[in-house]
C-alpha positions as CSV (number, residue, x, y, z in Angstrom):
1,X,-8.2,65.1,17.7
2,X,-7.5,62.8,20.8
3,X,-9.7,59.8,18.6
4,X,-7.2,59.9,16.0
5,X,-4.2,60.3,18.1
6,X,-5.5,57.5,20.0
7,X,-5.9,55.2,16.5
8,X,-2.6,56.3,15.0
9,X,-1.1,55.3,18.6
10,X,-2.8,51.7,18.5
11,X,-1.4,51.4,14.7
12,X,2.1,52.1,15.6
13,X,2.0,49.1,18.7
14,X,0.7,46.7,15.6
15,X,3.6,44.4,14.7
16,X,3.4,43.0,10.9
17,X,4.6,39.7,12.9
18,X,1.6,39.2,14.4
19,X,-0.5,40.3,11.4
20,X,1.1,38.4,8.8
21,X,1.3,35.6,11.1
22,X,-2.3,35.5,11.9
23,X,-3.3,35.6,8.3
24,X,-1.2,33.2,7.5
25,X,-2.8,30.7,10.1
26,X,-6.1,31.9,9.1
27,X,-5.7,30.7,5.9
28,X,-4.1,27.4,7.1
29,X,-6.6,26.3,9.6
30,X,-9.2,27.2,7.6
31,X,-8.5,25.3,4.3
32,X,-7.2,22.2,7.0
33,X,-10.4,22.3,9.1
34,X,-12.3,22.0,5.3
35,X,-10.2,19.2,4.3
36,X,-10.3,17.8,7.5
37,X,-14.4,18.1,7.2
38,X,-14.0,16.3,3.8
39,X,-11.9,13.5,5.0
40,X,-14.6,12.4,7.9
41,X,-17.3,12.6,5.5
42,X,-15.3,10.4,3.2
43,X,-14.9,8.1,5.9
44,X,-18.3,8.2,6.9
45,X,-19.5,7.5,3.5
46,X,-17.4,5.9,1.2
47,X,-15.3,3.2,2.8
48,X,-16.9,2.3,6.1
49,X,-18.1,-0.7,5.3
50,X,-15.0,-1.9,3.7
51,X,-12.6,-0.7,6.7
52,X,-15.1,-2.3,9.1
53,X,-14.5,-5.5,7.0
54,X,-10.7,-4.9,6.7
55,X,-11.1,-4.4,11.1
56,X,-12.8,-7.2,11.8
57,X,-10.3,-9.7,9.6
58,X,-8.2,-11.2,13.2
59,X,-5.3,-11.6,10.2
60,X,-5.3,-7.7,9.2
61,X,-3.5,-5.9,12.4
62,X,-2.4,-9.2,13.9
63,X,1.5,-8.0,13.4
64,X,0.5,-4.1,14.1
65,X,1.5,-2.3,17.9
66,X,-0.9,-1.5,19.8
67,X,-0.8,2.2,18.7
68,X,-1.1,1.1,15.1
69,X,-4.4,-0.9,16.0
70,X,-5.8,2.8,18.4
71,X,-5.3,4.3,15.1
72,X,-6.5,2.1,12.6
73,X,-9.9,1.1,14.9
74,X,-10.4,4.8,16.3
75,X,-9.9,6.8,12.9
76,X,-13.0,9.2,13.2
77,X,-12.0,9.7,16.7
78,X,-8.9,11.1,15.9
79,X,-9.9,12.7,12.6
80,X,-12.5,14.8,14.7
81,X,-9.6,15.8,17.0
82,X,-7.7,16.6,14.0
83,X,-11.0,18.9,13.1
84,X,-10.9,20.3,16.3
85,X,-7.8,21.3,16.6
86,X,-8.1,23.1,13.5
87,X,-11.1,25.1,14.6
88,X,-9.3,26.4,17.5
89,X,-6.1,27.2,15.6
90,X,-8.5,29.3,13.2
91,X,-10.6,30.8,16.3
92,X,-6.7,31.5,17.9
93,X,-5.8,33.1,14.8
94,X,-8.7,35.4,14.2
95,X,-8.1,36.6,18.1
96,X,-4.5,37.1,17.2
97,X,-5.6,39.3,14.8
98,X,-7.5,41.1,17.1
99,X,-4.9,41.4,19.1
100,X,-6.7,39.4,22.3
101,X,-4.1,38.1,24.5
102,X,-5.9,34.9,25.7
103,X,-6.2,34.2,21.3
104,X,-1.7,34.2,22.0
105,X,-2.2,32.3,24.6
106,X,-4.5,29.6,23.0
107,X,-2.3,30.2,19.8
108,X,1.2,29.5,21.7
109,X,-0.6,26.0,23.3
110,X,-1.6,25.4,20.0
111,X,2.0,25.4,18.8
112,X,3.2,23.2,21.8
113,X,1.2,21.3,20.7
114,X,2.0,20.8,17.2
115,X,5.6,20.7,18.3
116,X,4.9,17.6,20.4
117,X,2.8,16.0,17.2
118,X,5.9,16.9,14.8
119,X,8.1,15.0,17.3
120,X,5.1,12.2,18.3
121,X,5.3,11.8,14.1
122,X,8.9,11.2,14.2
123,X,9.0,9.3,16.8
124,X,6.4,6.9,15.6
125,X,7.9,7.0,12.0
126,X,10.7,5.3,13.7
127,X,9.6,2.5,15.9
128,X,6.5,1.4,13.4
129,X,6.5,2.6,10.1
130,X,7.8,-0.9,9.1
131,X,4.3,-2.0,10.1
132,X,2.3,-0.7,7.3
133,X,4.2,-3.0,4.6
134,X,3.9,-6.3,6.9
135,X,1.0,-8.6,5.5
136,X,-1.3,-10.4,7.2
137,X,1.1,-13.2,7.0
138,X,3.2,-11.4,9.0
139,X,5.9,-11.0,5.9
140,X,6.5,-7.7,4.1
141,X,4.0,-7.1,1.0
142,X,7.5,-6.2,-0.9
143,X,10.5,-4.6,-0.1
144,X,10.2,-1.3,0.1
145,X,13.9,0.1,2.5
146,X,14.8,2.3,0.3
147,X,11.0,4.1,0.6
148,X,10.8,3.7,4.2
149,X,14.3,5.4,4.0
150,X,13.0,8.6,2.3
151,X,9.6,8.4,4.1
152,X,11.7,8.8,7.3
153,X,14.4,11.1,6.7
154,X,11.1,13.8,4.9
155,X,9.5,12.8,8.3
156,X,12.3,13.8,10.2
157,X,13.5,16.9,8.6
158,X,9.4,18.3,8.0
159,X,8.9,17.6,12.2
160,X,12.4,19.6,13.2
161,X,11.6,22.6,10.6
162,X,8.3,22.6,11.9
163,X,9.4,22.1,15.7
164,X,12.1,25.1,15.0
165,X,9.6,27.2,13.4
166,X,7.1,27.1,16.5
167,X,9.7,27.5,18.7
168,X,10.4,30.6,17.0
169,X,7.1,31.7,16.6
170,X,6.1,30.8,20.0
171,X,9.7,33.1,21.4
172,X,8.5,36.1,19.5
173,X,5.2,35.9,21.3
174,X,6.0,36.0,24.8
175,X,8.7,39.0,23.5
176,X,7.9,42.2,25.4
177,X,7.5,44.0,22.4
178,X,4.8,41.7,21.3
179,X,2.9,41.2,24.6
180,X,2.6,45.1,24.8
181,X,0.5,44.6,21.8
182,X,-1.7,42.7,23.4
183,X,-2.0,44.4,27.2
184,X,-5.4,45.8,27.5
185,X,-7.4,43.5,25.2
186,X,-9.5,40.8,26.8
């Protein structure tokens, strides 16, 4: 009688929050990390030897920053952070579901940050999008304002939803109610 008391108990300190959001990033992270996984095969395989050629041209990044060059020259590096950061958003998630506090607590530094990337992406939008129409002569390839217009204002509005969702997420929690669910697990 005290087993099922006990069960019914746990059930009632379940929150569908924390359920449907761990799902829901379950199913995220997981179909990202996959994609993800495809994307550095594909990088691996099929055009390496034609980005390495593209690289090595002095003429091709001569008019990029220096933080377009890190990511044109380093693009398994950050692809493989992109795949790790998946992983643990999906190992995060599956704890959340569990209801293991250090899973919130890896899930809400997760979310920081992705917040910080959604701003980085604006941010970066801003100062150097420009630089992925300039030509090797140093002119644009054609004039594209209009699509840099729309390409920034979607960039800006998906990185403040985004930031405003995780905010929210991440306030709901550290909520009392929600940390209660999670007080006991390890």
């Amino acid at each position: 009688m005290e087993t099922i008391e006990a069960t019914t108990q746990t059930l009632k300190l379940r929150s569908n929050f924390v359920t449907v959001l761990a799902w829901v990033f379950i199913v995220i992270s997981g179909l990202r990390a996959v994609i993800i996984l495809f994307g550095i095969v594909a990088l691996k395989t099929m055009h390496a030897d034609r980005m390495q050629h593209i690289l090595s041209d002095p003429k091709a990044l001569k008019h990029a920053s220096f933080v377009t060059k890190f990511m044109m020259t380093h693009l398994q590096l950050i692809a493989v952070i992109s795949l790790t950061t998946m992983v643990l958003m999906l190992i995060a998630s599956i704890g959340l579901l569990k209801r293991r506090n250090w899973a919130r607590i890896l899930f809400i530094i997760m979310l920081a940050i992705g917040i910080i990337r959604a701003l980085g992406s604006i941010l970066y939008e801003a100062m150097y999008s420009k630089e992925v129409w300039i030509g090797p002569e140093g002119r644009a390839i054609f004039n594209i304002h209009q699509l840099q217009s729309i390409i920034y204002v979607m960039t800006t509005m998906f990185g403040i939803g985004l930031t405003v969702l995780f905010v929210w997420i991440i306030k709901n929690l550290v909520s009392k109610d929600i940390r209660q669910e999670f007080i006991g697990k390890p």
